[in-house]
C-alpha positions as CSV (number, residue, x, y, z in Angstrom):
1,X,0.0,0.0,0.0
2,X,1.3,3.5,-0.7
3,X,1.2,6.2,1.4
4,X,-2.4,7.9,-0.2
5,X,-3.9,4.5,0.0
6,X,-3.1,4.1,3.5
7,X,-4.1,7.9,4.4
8,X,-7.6,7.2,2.6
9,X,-7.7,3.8,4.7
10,X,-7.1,6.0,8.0
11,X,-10.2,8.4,6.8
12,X,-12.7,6.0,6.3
13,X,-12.2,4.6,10.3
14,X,-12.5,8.1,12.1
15,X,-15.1,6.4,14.1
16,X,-12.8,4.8,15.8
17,X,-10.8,7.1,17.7
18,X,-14.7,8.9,18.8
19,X,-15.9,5.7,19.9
20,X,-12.8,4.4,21.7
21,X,-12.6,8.0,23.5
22,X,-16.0,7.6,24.5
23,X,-15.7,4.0,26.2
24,X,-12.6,6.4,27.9
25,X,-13.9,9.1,28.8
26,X,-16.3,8.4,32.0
27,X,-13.0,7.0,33.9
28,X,-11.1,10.3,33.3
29,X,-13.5,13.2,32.7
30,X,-12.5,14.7,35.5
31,X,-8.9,14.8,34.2
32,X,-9.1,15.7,30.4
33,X,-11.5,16.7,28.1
34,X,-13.6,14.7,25.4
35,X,-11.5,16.2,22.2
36,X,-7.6,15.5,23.5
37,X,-9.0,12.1,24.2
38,X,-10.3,12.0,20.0
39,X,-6.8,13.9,19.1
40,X,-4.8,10.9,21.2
41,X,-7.1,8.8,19.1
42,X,-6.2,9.9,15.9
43,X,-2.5,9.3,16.2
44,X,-2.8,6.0,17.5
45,X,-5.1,5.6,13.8
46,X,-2.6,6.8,11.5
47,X,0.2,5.0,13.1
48,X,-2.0,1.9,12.4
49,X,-2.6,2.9,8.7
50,X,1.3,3.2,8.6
51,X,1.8,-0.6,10.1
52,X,-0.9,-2.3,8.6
53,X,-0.6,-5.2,6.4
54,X,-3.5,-6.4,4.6
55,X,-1.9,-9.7,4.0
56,X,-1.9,-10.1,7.8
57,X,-5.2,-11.7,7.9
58,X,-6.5,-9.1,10.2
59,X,-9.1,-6.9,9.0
60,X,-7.7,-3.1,9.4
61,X,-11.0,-1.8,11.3
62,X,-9.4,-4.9,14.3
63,X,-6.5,-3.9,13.6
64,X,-6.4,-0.5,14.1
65,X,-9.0,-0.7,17.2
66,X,-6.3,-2.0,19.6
67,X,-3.9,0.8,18.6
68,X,-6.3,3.4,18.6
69,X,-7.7,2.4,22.3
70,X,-4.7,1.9,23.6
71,X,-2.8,5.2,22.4
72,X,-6.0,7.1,24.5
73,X,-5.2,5.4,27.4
74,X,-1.6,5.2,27.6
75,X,-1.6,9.3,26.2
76,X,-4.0,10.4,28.9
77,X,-1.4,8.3,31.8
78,X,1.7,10.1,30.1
79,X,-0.2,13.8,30.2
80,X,-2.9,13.5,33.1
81,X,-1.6,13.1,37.0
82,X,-4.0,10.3,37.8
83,X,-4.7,9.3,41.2
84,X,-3.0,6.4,41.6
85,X,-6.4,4.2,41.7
86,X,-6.9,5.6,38.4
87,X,-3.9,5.6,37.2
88,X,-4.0,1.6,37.8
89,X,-7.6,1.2,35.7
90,X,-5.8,3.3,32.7
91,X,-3.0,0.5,33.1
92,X,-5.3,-2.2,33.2
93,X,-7.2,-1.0,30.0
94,X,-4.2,-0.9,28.4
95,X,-2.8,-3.9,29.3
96,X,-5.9,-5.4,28.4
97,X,-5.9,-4.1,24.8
98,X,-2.7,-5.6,24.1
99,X,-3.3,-8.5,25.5
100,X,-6.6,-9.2,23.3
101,X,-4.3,-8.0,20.0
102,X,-2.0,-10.8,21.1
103,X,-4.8,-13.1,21.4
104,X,-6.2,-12.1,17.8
105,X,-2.9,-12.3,16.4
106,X,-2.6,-16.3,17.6
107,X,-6.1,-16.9,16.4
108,X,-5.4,-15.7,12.9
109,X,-2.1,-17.9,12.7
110,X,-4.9,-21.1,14.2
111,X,-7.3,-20.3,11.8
112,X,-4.6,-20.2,8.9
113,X,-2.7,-23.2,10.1
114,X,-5.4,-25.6,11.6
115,X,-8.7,-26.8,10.9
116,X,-12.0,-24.2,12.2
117,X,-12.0,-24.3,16.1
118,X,-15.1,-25.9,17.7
119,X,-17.5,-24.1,20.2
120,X,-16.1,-25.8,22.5
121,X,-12.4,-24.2,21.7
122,X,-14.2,-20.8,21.4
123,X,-15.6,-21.0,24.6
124,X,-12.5,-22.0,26.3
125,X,-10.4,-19.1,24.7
126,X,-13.1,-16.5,25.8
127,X,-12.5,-17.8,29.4
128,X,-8.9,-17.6,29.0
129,X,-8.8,-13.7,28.4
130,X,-11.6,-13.4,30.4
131,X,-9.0,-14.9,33.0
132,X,-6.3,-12.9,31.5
133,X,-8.0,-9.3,31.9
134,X,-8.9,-10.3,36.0
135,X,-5.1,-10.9,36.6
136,X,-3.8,-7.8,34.3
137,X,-6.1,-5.8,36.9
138,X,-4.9,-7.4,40.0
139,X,-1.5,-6.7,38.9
140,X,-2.4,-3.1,37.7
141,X,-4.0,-2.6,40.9
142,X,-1.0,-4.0,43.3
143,X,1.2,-1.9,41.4
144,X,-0.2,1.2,42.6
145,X,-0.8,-0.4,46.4
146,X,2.7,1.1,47.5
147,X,1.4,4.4,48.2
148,X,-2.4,3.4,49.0
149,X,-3.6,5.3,52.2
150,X,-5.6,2.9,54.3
151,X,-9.1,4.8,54.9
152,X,-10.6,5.0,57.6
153,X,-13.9,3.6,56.8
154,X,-11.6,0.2,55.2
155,X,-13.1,-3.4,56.7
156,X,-11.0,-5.2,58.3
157,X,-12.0,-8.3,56.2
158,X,-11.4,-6.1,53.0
159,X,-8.1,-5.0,54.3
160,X,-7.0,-8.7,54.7
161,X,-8.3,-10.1,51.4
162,X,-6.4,-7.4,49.2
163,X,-2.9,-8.3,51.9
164,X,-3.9,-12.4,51.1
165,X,-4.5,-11.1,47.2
166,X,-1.1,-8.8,47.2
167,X,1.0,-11.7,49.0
168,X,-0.4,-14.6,46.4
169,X,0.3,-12.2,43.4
170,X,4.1,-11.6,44.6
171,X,4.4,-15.2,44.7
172,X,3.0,-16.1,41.6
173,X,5.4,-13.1,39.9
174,X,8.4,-14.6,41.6
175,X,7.6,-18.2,40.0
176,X,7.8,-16.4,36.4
177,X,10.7,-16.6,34.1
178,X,12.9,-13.0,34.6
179,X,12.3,-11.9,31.3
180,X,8.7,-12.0,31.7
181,X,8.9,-10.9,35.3
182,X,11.3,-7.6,34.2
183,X,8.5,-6.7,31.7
184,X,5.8,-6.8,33.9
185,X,7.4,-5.1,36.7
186,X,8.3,-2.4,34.2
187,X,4.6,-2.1,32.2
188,X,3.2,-2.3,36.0
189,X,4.9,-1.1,38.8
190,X,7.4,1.2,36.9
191,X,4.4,2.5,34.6
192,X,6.5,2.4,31.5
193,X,5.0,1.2,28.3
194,X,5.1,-1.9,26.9
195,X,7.0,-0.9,23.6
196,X,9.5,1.3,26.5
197,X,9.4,-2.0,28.8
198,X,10.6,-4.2,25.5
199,X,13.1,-1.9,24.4
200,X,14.6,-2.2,27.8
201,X,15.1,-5.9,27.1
202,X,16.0,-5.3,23.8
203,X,12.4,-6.6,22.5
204,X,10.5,-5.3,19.3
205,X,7.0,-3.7,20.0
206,X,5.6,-7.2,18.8
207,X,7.6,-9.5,20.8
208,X,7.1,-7.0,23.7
209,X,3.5,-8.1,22.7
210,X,3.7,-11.2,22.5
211,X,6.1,-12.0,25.8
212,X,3.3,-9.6,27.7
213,X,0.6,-12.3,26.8
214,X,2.2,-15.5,27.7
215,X,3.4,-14.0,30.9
216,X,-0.1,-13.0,31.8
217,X,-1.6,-16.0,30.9
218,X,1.0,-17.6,32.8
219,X,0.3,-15.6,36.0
220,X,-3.1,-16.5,35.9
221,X,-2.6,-20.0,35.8
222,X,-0.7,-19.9,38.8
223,X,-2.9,-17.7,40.7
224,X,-5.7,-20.3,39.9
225,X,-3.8,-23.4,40.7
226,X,-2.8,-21.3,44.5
227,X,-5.5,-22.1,46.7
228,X,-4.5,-19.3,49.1
């Protein structure tokens, strides 16, 4: 594709960035406004255009729907200062949308390398991210627990269960490879980005990617199989 072919393929998805800024929005409104949201948007579309290949398998508009949502989020953590609560949702979204363009990347290389998957292999894959998402948010959320102000008002009961939650998740991190460990403690707890967090281990953006999914997936096996 040439460069007014891609620019033409980047005008007919402006929805995107709108309707990714609007899922935004609500969690942050009291931070930015509507429009920077739509202008983080945009760049995170035509750096999509620029990457895509349509020989990929992907169709652009799925494509480009992980970069545009995830160059929102990871704009409005770079230019907002978040509460830390916040901060960790913003984190968590992210992660989450580059986890699921993992995810769609591997089912494009199944569906061109193996028969059509069953419902029953649907079904299981749509309860592994589902399980995937939960731990990206635990971990988003114990990231930010370093300089969390016990309240007043906290249960007791509620104050244990996230110190039982915080100790199973530091075991389950120390059980990971250290590459994968490094990356998530950098994404995380450091708050850098995952291309940032690759570059640091000399990764490209898509092995960043793709490291980032199997060490998530592989946390949340081992926070299923710990009974606690």
């Amino acid at each position: 594709m040439d460069d007014a072919e891609r620019a033409e393929l980047a005008t007919r998805h402006l929805d995107l960035p709108r309707r990714a800024a609007r899922l935004v929005y609500p969690r942050v409104r009291e931070y930015v406004e509507l429009d920077e949201l739509i202008a983080l948007g945009n760049l995170g579309l035509t750096e999509a255009a620029g990457r895509y290949d349509p020989t990929s398998g992907a169709s652009f508009r799925t494509f480009a729907w992980y970069r545009v949502h995830g160059a929102i989020v990871d704009g409005v953590r770079r230019m907002a200062n978040l509460p830390r609560r916040v901060w960790a949702r913003m984190t968590a979204l992210v992660a989450t949308a580059e986890y699921l363009e993992a995810a769609a990347t591997r089912a494009t290389i199944a569906r061109d390398t193996a028969t059509a998957a069953t419902t029953t292999d649907q079904l299981r894959a749509v309860k592994q991210a589902l399980g995937a998402i939960r731990t990206m948010y635990v971990v988003s959320i114990e990231g930010s627990s370093a300089d969390r102000v016990a309240h007043p008002g906290d249960r007791a009961d509620a104050a244990l269960n996230r110190a039982q939650q915080a100790t199973k998740l530091r075991n389950a991190l120390a059980k990971l490879p250290e590459r994968e460990r490094q990356l998530l403690d950098a994404h995380y707890t450091e708050g850098k980005t995952l291309l940032d967090a690759g570059a640091e281990l000399g990764l490209s953006k898509s092995w960043a990617s793709r490291l980032h999914a199997r060490a998530v997936d592989r946390l949340r096996d081992l926070l299923e199989d710990d009974p606690g």
